[in-house]
C-alpha beads as a LAMMPS data file, in Angstrom:
LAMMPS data file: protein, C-alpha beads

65 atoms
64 bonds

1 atom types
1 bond types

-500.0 500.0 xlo xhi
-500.0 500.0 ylo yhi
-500.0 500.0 zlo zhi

Masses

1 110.0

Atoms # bond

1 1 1 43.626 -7.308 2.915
2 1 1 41.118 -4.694 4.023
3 1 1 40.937 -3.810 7.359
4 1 1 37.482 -3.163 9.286
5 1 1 37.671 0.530 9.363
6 1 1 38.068 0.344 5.276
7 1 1 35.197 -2.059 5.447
8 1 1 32.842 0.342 7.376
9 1 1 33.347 3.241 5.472
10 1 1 32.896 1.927 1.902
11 1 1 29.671 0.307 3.036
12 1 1 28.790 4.382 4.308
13 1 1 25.332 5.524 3.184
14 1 1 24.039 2.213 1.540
15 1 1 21.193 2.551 4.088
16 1 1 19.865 5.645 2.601
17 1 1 19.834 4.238 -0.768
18 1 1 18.024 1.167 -0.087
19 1 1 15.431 3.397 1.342
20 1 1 15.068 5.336 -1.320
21 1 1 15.149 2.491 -3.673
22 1 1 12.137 1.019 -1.480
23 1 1 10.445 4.298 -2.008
24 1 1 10.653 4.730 -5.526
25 1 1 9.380 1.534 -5.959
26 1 1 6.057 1.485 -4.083
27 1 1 5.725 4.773 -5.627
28 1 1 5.501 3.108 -9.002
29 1 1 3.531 0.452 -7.919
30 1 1 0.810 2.916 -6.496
31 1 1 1.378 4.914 -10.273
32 1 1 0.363 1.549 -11.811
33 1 1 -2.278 1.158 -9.827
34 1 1 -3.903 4.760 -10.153
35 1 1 -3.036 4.375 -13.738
36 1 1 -4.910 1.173 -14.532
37 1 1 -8.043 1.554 -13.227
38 1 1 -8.162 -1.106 -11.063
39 1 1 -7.983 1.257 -7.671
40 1 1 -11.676 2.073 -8.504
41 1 1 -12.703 -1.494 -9.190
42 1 1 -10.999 -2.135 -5.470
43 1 1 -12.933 0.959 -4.113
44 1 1 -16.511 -0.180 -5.640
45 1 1 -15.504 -3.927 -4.075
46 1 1 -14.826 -2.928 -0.645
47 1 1 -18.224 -0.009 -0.815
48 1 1 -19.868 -3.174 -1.762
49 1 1 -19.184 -5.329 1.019
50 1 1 -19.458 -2.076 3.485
51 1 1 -23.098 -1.961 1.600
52 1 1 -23.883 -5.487 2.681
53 1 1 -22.825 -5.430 6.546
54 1 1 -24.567 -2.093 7.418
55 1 1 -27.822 -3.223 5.465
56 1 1 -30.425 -4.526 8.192
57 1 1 -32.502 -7.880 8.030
58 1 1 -35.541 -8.097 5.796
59 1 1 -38.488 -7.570 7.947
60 1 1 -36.630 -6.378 11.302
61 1 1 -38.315 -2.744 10.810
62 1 1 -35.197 -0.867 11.700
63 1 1 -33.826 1.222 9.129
64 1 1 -29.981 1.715 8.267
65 1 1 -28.257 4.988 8.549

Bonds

1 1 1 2
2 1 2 3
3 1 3 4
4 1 4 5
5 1 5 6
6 1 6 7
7 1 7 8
8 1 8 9
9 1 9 10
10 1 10 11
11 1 11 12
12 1 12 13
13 1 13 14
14 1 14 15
15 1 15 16
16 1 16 17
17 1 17 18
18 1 18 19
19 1 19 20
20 1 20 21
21 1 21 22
22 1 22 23
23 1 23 24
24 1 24 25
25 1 25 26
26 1 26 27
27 1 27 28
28 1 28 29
29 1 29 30
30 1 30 31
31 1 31 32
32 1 32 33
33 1 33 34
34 1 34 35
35 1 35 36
36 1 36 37
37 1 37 38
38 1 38 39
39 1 39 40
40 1 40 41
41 1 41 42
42 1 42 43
43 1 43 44
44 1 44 45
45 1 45 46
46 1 46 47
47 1 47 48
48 1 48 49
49 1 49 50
50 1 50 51
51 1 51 52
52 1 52 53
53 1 53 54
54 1 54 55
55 1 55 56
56 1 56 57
57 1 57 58
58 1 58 59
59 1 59 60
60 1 60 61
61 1 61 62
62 1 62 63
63 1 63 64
64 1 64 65
């Protein structure tokens, strides 16, 4: 039977390696995503709707900036 001390210090450092794990992968999820394409499709969506708040009602007279 192990006893707690032998418990604590195999389980030493796992931690770190989770993070890194976690790390590694949203790195290559954000690869996939610069490498597909679809980051600019995302961009053009959300300069769209940006577009079609700051635009002004027809007739009001006041112009956007």
């Amino acid at each position: 039977m192990r006893t707690r001390a032998a418990l604590a210090k195999s389980d030493r450092g796992e931690g770190a390696v989770s993070y890194i794990a976690v790390i590694i992968l949203i790195a290559g999820i954000l690869a996939a995503i610069a490498v597909s394409g679809i980051g600019e499709k995302i961009q053009n969506g959300i300069e769209g709707a940006i577009d079609k708040v700051s635009e002004t009602e027809p007739g009001s007279g006041a112009s956007a900036s």
